[in-house]
C-alpha positions in Angstrom: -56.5 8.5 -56.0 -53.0 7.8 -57.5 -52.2 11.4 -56.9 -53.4 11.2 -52.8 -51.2 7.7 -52.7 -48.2 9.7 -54.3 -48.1 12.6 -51.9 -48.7 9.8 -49.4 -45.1 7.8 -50.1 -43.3 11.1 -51.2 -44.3 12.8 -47.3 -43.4 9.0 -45.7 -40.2 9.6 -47.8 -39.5 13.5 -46.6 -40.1 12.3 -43.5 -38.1 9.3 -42.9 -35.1 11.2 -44.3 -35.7 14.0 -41.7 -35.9 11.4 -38.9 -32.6 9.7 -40.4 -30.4 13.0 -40.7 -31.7 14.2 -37.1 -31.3 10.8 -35.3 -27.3 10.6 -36.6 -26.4 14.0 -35.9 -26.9 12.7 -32.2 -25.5 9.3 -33.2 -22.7 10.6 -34.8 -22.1 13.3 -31.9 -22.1 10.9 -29.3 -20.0 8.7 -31.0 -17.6 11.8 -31.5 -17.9 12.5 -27.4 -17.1 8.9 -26.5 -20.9 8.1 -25.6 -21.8 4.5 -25.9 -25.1 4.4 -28.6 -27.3 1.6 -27.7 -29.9 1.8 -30.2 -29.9 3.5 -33.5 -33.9 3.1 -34.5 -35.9 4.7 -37.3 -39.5 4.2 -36.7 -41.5 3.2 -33.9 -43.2 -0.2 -33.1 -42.3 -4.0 -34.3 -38.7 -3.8 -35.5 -38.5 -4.8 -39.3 -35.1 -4.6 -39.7 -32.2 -5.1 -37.1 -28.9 -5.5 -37.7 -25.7 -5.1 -34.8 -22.8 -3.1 -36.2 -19.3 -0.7 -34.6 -17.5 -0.6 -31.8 -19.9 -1.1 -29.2 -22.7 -3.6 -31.6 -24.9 -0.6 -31.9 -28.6 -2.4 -32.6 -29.8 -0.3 -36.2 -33.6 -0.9 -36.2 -36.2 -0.3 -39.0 -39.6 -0.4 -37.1 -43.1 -0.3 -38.8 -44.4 3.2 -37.7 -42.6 5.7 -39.4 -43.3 8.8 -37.8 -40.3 9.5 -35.7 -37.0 7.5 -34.5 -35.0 7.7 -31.7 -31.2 7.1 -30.6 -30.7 5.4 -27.3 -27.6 6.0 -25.4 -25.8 4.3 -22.5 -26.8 5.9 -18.5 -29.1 8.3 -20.8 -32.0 7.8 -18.5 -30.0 5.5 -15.7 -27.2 3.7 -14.3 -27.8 0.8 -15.1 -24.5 -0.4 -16.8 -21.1 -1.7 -15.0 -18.3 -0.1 -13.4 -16.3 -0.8 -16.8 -19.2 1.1 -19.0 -18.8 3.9 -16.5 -16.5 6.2 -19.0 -19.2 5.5 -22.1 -22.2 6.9 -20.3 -24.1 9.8 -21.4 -24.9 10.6 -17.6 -20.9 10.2 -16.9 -19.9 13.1 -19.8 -19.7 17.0 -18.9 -22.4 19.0 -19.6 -20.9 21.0 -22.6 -20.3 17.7 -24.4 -24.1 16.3 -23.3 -25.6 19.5 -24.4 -23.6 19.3 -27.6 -25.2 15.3 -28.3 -28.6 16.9 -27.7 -28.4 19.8 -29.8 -26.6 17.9 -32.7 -30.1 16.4 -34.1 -31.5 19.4 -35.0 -28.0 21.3 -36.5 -27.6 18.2 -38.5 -31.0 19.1 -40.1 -30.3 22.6 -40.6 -27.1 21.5 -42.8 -29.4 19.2 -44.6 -31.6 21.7 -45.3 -28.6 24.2 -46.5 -27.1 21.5 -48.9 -30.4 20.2 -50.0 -31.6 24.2 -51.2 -28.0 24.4 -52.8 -28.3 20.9 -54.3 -31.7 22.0 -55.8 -30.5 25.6 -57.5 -27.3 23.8 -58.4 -29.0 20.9 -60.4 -32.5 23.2 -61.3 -36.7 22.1 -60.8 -38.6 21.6 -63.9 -40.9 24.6 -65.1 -42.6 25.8 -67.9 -41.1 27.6 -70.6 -42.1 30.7 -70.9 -43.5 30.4 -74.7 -46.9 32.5 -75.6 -49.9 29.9 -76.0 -52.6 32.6 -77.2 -53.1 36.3 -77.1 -56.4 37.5 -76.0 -57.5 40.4 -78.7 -57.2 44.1 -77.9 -55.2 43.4 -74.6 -51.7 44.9 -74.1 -50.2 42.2 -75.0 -51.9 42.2 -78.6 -51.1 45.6 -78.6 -47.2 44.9 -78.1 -47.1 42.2 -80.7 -47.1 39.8 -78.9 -48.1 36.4 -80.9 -48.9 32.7 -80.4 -45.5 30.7 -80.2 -43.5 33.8 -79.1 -40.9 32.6 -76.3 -40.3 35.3 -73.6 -36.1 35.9 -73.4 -35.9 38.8 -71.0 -37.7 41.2 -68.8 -35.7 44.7 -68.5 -32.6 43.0 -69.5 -33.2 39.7 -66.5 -33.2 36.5 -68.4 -36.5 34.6 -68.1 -36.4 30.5 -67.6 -39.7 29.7 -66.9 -43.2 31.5 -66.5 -43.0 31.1 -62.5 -40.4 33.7 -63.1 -42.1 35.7 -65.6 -45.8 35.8 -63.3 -43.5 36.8 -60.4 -41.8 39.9 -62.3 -44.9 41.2 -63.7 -46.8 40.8 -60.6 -43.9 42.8 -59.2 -43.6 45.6 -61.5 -47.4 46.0 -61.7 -47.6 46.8 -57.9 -44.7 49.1 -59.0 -46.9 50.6 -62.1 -43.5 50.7 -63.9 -43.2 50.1 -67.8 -41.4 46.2 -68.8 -39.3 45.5 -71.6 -39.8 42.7 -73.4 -37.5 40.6 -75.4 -38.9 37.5 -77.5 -38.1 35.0 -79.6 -39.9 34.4 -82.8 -39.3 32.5 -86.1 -37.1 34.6 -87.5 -34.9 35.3 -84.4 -34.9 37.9 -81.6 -37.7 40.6 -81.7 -38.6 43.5 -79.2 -42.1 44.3 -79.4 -42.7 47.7 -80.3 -44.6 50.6 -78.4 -45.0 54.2 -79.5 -42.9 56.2 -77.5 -45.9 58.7 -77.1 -46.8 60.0 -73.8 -50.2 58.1 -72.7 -49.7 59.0 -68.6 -48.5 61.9 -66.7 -47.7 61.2 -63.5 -46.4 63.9 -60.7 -42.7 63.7 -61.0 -40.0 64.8 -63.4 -41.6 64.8 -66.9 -45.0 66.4 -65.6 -42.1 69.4 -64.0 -40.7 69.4 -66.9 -43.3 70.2 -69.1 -44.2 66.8 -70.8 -47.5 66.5 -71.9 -50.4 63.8 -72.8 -49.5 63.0 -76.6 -46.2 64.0 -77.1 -44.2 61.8 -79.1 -40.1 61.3 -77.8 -37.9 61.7 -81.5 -34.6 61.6 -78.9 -33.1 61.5 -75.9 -29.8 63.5 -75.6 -29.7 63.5 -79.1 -29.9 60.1 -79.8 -32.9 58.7 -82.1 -35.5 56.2 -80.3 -37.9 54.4 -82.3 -40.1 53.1 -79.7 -41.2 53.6 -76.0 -38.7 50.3 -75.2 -35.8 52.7 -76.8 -37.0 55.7 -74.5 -37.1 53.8 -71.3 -33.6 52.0 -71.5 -32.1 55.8 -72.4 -34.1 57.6 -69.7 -33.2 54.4 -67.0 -29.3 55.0 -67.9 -29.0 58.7 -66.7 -30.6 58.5 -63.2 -29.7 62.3 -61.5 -28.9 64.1 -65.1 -30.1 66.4 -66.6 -31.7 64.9 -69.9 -32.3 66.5 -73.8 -36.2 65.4 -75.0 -36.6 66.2 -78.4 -40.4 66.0 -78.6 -42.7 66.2 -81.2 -45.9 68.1 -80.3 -49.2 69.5 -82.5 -46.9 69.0 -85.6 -43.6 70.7 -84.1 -40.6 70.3 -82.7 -39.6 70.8 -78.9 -37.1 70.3 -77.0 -37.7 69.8 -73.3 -35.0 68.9 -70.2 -36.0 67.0 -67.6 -33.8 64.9 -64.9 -35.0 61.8 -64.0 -35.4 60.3 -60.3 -33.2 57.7 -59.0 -35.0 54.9 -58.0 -33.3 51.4 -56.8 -34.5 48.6 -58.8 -33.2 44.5 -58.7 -29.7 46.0 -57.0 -29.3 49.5 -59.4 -29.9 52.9 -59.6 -32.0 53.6 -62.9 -33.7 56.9 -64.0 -37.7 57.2 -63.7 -39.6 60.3 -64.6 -43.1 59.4 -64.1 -44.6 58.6 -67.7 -47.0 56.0 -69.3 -47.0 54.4 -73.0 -50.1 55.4 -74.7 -52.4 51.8 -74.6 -55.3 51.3 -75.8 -58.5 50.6 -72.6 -58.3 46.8 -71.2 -61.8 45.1 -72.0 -63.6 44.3 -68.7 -62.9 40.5 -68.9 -59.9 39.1 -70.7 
């Protein structure tokens, strides 16, 4: 009930500002154009409120319905006004400055709308922060390390604020069926959850040309030591187009295999993909 009666004010709100921005972008206009303005009213009905003011004692009216308003100008809709007036009619003005008072009400709210989106990313909204509540058991994320209390501080590098913006990333990136780095915070400071870097998937692409293989464990890339599949991705993402040294550890020996990954445009850049999957343990039917 309070929630109904509190979307109820806030749309009577929305909606009265609307009416207030649209009505004086024709009130202003006209003013501008040397248009008499006989009526300023927000609201239709009883008046409320009424008070003269300017110029030309433009009436501003508060009426008691408010769902819509209206600005009523001199010889808008006749001639009934003296020789004198003649010059402040709306009827007497060319049409380039009449079409201009007309169309005024809605570029006013287009501004509005501009400066009220840039007042909103300027200032910020309220969200959640994106801190783990509970990990369900043998999911992925219990398999990455993931722990009640962990806060989420980036996804492949892009800072996280809130979970909106975590939901919207994964949901991303899962129609994508692309790997995501976490980084989190925990107790005792920043902590990237680790996964193997041992090949789980093979898809068609670079690493399955290149002779990659279910299993096989990444010791480097280009010589340089990775611990974990996070380690592996970041290297493989930074040399999109080159031709790229795997040291790989297969059956108990050593390998080394070249592959080049794909370019692939991702947020804005060119990273490196080549087609590959951590190794994960099955997600339970219901989690």
């Amino acid at each position: 009930m309070i929630d109904g009666a509190y979307m109820l004010v806030a749309f009577v709100v929305a909606l009265g500002l609307l009416i207030v921005v649209h009505e004086f972008g024709h009130y202003w206009v006209a003013r501008r154009m040397g248009v008499k303005v006989l009526r300023f009213s927000v609201g239709f009905g009883k008046p409320i409120l009424t008070r003269r003011w300017g110029k030309h004692q433009t009436e501003f009216v508060v009426a008691a319905i408010p769902l819509g308003g209206y600005v009523r100008m001199l010889g808008e809709h006749d001639e009934d006004y003296t020789p004198e007036e003649a010059p402040l009619a709306f009827n007497r003005k060319s049409v380039g400055r009449r079409i201009a008072i007309v169309v005024a009400g809605p570029v006013f709210n287009l501004v509005f709308a501009v400066f009220a989106f840039w007042l909103v990313f300027l200032i910020g909204m309220e969200g959640l922060r994106p801190v783990v509540g509970g990990v369900a058991p043998a999911s992925l994320a219990a398999q990455a390390g993931f722990q009640r209390g962990d806060e989420l501080l980036t996804l492949d590098g892009k800072t996280v604020q809130t979970w909106s913006e975590h939901r919207m990333y994964l949901f991303r990136r899962a129609l994508d069926r692309a790997e995501v780095v976490f980084t989190v915070r925990k107790e005792n400071g920043a902590y990237m959850p680790e996964i193997p870097a041992i090949m789980g998937k093979i898809e068609p692409g670079p690493a399955q040309s290149a002779g990659l293989q279910v299993g096989d464990q990444i010791r480097s890339v280009e010589g340089r030591r990775v611990g974990n599949w996070q380690e592996f991705a970041l290297a493989v993402r930074e040399r999109p187009k080159l031709s790229t040294t795997l040291t790989v550890i297969r059956g108990g020996e050593s390998l080394v295999i070249t592959v080049v990954p794909r370019p692939e445009q991702v947020n804005g850049k060119t990273i490196g993909l080549i087609g590959v999957r951590p190794q994960l343990p099955e997600l339970p039917d219901e989690m």
